[in-house]
C-alpha positions in Angstrom: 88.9 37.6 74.6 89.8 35.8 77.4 85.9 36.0 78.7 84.7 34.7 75.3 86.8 31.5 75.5 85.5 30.7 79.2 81.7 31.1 77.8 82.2 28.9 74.7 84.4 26.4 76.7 81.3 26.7 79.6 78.6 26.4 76.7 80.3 23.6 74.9 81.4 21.5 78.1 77.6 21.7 79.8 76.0 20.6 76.7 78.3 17.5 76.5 78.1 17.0 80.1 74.3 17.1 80.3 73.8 15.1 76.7 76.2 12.4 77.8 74.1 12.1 81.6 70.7 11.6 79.2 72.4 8.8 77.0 71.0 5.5 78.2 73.1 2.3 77.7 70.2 0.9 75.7 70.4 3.6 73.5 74.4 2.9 73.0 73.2 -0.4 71.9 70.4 0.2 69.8 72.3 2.8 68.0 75.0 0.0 67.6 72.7 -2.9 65.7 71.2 -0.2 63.8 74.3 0.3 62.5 75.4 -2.9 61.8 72.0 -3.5 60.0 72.8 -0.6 58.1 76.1 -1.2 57.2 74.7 -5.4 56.2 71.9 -3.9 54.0 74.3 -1.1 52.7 76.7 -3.9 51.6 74.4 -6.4 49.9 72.8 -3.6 48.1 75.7 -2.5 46.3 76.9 -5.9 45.6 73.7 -7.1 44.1 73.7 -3.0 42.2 77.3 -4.1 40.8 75.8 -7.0 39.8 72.9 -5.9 37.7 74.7 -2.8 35.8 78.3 -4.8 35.3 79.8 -4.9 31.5 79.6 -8.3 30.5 81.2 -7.8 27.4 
C-alpha cells in the first residue's frame, strides 16, 4: 500500500514537474487574452441572445 502511494505521488509529481518546466510565459499570456476574448464574446452573445427571445408582452 505504502509502495502504491510513493508510485502515484512519483507519477503525479514528475508529470507536474516536467509540464510546468515546458510552460512558456508567452503561453501564460496567450492563454490569458484568449480568455478574456472569450469571456467578452461569451458576454455580448448572451446579452444580444436575451435580447432577441425576451417576452415583450
Amino acid at each position: 500500500m505504502n509502495n502504491d502511494l510513493q508510485l502515484r505521488s512519483g507519477i503525479v509529481g514528475g508529470t507536474l514537474l516536467s509540464t510546468v518546466l515546458n510552460i512558456s510565459l508567452d503561453d501564460v499570456f496567450f492563454t490569458i487574452v484568449m480568455a478574456v476574448i472569450g469571456a467578452v464574446v461569451s458576454f455580448f452573445v448572451s446579452c444580444l441572445l436575451r435580447k432577441l427571445f425576451s417576452n415583450k408582452y
